[in-house]
LUMDRENPA-383792 format. One record per atom (N, C-alpha, C): x, y, z. Coordinates in steps of 0.1 Angstrom, whole numbers, plus 5000, padded with zeros to 4 digits. Layout:
residues N
XYZ
...
This chain:
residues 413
700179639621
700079579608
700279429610
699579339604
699479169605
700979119597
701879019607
702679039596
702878939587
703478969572
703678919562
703878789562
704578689579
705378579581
704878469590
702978499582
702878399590
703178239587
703378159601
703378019597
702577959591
702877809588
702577689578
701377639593
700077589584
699377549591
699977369591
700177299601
700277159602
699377089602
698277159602
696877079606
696877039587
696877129578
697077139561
698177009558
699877049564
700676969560
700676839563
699976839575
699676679580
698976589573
697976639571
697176579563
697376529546
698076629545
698876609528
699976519530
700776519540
701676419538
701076299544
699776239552
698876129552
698976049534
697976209526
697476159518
698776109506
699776159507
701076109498
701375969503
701875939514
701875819522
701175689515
699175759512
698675689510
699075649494
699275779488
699975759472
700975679465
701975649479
703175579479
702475419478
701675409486
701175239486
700475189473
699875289465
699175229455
700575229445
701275289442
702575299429
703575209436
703375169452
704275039448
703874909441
702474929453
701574799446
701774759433
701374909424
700774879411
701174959397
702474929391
702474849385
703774799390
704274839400
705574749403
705974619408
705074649421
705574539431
704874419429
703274419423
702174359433
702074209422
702274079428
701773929420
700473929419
700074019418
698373979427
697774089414
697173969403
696973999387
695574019387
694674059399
693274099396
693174239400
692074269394
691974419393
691374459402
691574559411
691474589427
690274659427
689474709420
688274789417
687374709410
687574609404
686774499398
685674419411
684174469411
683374409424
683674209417
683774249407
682974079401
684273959412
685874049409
686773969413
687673999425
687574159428
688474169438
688274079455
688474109469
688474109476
688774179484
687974219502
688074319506
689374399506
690374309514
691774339519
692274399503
692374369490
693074439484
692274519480
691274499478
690174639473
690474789486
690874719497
691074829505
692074909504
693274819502
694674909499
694575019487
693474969475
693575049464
692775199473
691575129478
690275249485
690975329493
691875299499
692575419508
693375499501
693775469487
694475549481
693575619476
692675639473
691775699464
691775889466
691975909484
692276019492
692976129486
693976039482
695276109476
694876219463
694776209452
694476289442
693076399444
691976389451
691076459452
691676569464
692676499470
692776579479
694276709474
695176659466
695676729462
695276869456
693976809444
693576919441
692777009452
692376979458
691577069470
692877129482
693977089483
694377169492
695677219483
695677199469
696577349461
695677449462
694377419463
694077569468
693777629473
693877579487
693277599500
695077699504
696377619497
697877639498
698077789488
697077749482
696977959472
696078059478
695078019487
694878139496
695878159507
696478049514
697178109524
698078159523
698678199506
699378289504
699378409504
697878419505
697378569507
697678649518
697578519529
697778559541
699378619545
700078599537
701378609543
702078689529
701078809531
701378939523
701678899509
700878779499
700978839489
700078879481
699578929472
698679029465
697778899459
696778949455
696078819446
696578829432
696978979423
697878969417
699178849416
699578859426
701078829427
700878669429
699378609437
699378479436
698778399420
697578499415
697078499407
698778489391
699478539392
700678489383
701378399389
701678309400
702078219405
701378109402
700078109406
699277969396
699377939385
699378059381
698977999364
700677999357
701878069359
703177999357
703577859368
703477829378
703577699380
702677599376
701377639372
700377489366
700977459354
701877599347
701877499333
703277479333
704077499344
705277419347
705177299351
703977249361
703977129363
703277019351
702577119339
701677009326
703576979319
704877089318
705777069316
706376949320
706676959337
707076799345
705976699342
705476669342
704376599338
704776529326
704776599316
705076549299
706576519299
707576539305
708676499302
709476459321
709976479326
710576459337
709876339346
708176329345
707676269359
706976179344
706676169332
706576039327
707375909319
708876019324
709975929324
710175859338
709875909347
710375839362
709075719361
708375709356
706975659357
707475499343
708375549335
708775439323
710275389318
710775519323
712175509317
712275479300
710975579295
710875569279
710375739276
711575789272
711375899265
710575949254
709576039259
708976069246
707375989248
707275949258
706175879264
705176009275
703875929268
703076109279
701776059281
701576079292
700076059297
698876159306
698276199306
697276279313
697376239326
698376259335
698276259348
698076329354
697976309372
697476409380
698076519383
699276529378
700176649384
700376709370
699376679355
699276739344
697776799346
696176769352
695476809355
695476899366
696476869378
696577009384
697477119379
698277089371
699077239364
697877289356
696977249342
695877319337
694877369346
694877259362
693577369371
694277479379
695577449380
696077599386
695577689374
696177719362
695877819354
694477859355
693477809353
691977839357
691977899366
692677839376
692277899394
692778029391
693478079385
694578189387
693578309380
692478309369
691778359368
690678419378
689978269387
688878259388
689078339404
690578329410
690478379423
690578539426
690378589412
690078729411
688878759413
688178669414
686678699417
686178719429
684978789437
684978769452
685178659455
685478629469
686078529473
684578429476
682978499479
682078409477
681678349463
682278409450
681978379442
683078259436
684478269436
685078189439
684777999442
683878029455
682977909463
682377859454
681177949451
680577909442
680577859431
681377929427
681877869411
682677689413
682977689425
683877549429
682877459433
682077449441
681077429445
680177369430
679777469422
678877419413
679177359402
680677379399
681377229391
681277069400
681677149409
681676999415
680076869414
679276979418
677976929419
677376889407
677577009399
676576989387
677576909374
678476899377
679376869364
678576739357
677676659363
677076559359
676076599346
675676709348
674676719341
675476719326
676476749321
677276739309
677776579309
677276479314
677676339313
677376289299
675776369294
675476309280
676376359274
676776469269
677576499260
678776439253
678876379241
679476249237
680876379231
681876339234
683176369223
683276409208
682476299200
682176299192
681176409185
680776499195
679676589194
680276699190
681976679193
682776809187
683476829175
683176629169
683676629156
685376619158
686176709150
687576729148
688276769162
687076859170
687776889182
687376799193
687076689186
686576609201
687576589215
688876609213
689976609219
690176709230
689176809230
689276899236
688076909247
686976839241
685876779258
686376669264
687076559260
688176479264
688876509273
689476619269
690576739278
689776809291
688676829289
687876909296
687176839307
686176729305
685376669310
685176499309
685476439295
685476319293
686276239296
687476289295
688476169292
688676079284
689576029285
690075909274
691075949263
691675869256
692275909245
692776099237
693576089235
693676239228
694476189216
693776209205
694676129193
695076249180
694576379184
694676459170
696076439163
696576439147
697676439145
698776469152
698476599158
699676669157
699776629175
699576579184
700276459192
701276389191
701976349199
702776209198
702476099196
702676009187
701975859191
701775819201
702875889209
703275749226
702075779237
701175939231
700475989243
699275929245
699275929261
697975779263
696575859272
695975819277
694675889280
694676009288
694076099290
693976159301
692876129313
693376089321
692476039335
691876119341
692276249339
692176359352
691176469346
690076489343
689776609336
689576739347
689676839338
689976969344
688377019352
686977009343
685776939350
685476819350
685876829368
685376879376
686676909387
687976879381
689176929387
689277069396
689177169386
689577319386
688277359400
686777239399
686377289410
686377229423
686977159421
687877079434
688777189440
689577259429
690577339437
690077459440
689077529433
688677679436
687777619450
687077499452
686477489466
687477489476
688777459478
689677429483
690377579486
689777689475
690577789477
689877879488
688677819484
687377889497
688077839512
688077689513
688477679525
689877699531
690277789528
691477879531
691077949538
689878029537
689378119543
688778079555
688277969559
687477899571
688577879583
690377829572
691277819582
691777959589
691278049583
691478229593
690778239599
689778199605
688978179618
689878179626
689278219642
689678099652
689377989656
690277949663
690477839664
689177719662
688477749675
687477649677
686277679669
686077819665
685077799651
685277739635
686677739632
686977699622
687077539626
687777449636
687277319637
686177309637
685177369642
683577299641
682977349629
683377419621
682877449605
683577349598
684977309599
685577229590
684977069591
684777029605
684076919612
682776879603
681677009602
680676979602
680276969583
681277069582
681177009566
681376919563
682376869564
683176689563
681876619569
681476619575
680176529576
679276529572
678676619569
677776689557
678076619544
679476629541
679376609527
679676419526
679776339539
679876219539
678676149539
677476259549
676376199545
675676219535
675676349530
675376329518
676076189505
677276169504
677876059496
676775919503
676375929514
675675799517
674375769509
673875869513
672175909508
672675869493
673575949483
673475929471
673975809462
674975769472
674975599468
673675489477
673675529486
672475419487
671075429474
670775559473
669575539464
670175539448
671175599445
671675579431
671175699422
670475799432
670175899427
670776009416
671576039423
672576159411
674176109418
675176189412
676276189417
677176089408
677075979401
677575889393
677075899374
678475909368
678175899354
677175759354
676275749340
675475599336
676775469335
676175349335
677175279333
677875239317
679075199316
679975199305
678975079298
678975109281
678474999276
679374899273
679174789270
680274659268
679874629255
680374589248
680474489236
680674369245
679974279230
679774149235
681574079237
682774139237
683974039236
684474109252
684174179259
684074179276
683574069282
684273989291
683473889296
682773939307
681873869310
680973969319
681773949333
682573879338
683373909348
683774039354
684474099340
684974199340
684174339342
682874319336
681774409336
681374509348
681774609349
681574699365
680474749362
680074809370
678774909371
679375029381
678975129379
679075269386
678075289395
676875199398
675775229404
676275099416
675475199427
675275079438
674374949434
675274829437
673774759437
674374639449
673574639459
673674479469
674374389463
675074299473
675874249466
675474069476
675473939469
675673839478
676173789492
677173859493
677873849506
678074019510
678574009525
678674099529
680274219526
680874129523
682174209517
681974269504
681074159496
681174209486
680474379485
679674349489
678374499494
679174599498
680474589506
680574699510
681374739500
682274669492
683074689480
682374749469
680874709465
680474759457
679974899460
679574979477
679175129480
680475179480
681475119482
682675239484
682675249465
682775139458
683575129443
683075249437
683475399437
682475459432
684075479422
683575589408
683875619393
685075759399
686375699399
687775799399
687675829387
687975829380
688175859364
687075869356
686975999349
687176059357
686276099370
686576229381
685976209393
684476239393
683876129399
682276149400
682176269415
680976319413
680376349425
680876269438
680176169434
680076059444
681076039453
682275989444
684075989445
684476119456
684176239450
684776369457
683976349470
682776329476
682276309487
682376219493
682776109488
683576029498
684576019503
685276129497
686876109497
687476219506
686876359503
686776509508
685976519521
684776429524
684176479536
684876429544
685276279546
686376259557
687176309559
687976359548
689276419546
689576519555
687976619557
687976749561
687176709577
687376609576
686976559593
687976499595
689176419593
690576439595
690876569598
690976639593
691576799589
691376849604
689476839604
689576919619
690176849630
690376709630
691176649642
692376699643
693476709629
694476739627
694376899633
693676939630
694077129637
694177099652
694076969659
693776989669
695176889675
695376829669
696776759675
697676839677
698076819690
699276869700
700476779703
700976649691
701976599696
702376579710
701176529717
701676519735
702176399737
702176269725
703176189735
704576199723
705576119730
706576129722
706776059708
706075959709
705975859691
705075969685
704175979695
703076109682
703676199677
704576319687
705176449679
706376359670
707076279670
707976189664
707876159646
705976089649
706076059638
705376149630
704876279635
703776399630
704276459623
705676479631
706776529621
707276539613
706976419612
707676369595
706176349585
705676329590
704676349580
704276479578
704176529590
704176709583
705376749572
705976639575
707576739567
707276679557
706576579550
706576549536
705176619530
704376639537
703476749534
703876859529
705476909530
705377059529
706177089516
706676949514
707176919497
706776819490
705476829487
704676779481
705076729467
705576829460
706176769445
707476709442
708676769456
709476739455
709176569460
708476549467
708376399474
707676299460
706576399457
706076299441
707076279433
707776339427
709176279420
710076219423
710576209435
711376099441
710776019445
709675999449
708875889452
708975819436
708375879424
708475769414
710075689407
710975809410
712175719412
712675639417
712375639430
712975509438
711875359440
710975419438
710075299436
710575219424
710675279414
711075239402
712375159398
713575249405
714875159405
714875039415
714075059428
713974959432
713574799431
711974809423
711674739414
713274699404
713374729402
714574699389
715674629403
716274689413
716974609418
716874469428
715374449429
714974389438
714774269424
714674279412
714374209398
715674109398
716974219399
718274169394
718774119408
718674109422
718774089433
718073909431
717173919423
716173739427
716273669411
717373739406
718373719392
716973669382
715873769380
715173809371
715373919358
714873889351
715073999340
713974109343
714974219341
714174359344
713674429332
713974359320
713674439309
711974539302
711274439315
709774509318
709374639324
710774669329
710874809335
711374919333
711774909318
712674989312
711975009297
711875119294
711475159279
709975109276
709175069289
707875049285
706875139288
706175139280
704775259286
703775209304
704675259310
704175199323
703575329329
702775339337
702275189346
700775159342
700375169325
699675089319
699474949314
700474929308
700974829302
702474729311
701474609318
703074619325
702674429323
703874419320
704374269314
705474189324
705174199337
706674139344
706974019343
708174009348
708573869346
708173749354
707873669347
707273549359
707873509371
707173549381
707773449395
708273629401
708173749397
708273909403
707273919408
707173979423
706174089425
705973999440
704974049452
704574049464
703074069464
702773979475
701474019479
701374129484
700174149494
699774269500
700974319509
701074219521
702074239529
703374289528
703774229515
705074279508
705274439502
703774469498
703574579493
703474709507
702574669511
703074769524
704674749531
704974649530
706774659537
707674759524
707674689513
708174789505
707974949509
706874989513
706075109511
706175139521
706675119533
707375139544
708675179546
709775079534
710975099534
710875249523
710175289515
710275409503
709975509515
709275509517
709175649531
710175669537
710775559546
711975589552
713075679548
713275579536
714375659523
714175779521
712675839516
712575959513
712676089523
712075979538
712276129547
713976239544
714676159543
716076219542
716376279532
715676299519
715976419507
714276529511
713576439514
712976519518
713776659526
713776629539
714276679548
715376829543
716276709536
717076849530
716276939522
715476929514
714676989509
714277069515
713377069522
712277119533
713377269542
714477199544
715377299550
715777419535
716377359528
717177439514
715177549513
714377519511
713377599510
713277669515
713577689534
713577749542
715077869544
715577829536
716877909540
717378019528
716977929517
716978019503
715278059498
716078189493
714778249487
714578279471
715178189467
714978169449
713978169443
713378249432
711878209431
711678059425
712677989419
712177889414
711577739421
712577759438
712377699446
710877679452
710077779450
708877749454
707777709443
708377699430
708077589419
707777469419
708177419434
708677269438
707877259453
């Protein structure tokens, strides 16, 4: 009999705790740390170097949702029922739409009663889906993940307003933006994350669980070859502008055309700018386009990662720790927005500024700092250097207390 206990794949944790790493640099950047008052996705005004630090973050949330579910098949593997995972999704997604609305949009404001459609509120509603959908064969599963992802474009016309009273609910779904019915909070601010084409981010994710039970060297060169597949496909579809991108946003005339983006590739004057405008594709919410640029490398990392053997000593050194924040994923996302946060506030009162920008405001939308706060790029990665440090160490304990106790609430986290 196969037994119940098997190990944590590192080739999975490694890569998740990359893509947190990379999560850490954009929330110091922005809205905490960063002097640097242009908007990092704006072709008209950014430049390469900070457009980059935003573009590497990008990794991070697409990839979250694709390997919670890649992290809910391999549950299967280690004797539990699809029943038994099938009620574990769907009570932790809507524990985490819980952390989300009260615990993690306070660490994010320090303003109670403040709420936003974040990403760890779109993965709690796509666990619940998943928790349905993985009762299905496991090809059909694919499929169903697979053909959100792809086709979700074809529902781009569909206006909000097409629902009338319940417009709040394609909003919810697919749109985004605003959620205003009465019976809301005032304080609640858009939702960024929709569930399509989320939920099929993570049911594909739950497929490739199944690729990592291979062995060895066939599941590298399937995971390889997809990830490439799906990168050149992102090439093909942004160079011709074919499918894969919602139409562009319309402007009223009080946008200065500065500000004015487009979602479509178009050539650009110089050569930086060009490459700014093929990567700039539509996060919010996620285009086609977005998920294949972000997922096919991801999963060509991945297969390198199945393959690293820690052979020199800084390598297994530092692998390790990044696998170890990979493997408390939520617990690292919460203390991550705490200490970034108080830090900001101490590094304010440290250069005898007023911190009152950091406290009781709807952040990290609205952010008003005080003149003469914040770092450039450089500063922002040293910051973001020092927050990792810090966290390996609650990490850690973490990582262990999970390993030693068997609570069920502990693996809520």
């Amino acid at each position: 009999m196969e037994s119940n206990n098997k190990p944590r794949l590192d080739s999975v944790d490694l890569v998740r705790g990359l893509v947190m790493i990379f999560m850490a640099i954009d929330h110091v950047r922005y809205p905490y740390f960063t002097n640097i008052g242009i908007p990092p996705d704006n072709t008209n005004l950014t430049y390469l170097s900070l457009f980059l630090t935003r573009w590497i973050t990008h990794f991070s949330a697409p990839m979250f949702f694709f390997l919670a579910g890649t992290g809910a098949y391999l549950m299967t593997t280690r004797g539990k029922s699809i029943h038994h995972v099938s009620r574990f999704l769907w009570t932790r997604g809507l524990w985490l739409v819980f952390l989300e609305l009260t615990l993690i949009e306070f660490a994010w404001s320090f303003m109670p009663g403040w709420m936003f459609g974040g990403v760890i509120w779109a993965l709690g509603w796509s666990m619940v889906i998943l928790a349905f959908v993985i009762r299905l064969p496991l090809k059909a599963v694919a499929l169903f993940g697979i053909a959100i992802m792809v086709f979700h474009h074809l529902l781009d016309g569909i206006s909000p307003s097409a629902f009338g009273m319940f417009d709040w609910k394609w909003k919810f779904l697919h749109a985004g933006g605003y959620l205003d019915p009465e019976w809301l909070p005032a304080q609640f601010f858009p939702v960024l994350y929709t569930l399509i084409p989320g939920c099929g981010v993570m049911a594909a994710g739950f497929a490739l669980g199944a690729i990592l039970q291979k062995p060895e060297t066939e599941r590298r060169r399937l995971i390889f070859y997809v990830g490439i597949a799906m990168t050149v496909l992102f090439i093909i579809l942004r160079l011709t502008n074919w499918y894969g991108s919602p139409p562009d946003q319309e402007y009223t005339d009080q946008v200065p055309a500065e500000y004015r983006t487009t979602n479509q590739f178009v050539p650009q004057a110089s050569f930086d700018k060009t490459i700014i405008a093929f990567l700039n594709t539509q996060k919010y919410p996620f285009s086609l386009q977005f998920l294949l640029m972000t997922i096919g490398p991801a999963l060509i990392l991945l297969s390198w990662a199945d393959r690293f053997t820690y052979s020199s000593a800084i390598g297994k050194w530092i692998g390790q720790r990044i696998v170890l924040f990979g493997r408390v994923p939520l617990f690292f996302y919460i203390c991550h927005l705490f200490l970034i946060h108080l830090l900001a506030i101490a590094v304010s009162a440290a250069m005898g500024l007023s911190f009152d920008w950091l406290i009781g405001k709807p952040l990290p939308f609205v952010r008003e700092a005080t003149e003469g706060f914040g770092f450039g790029l450089a500063g922002t990665y040293l910051i973001t250097a020092i927050v990792v440090i810090i966290l390996y160490f609650p990490c850690r304990w973490f990582a262990g207390l999970k390993q030693r106790r068997t609570e069920w609430w502990i693996s809520y986290f």
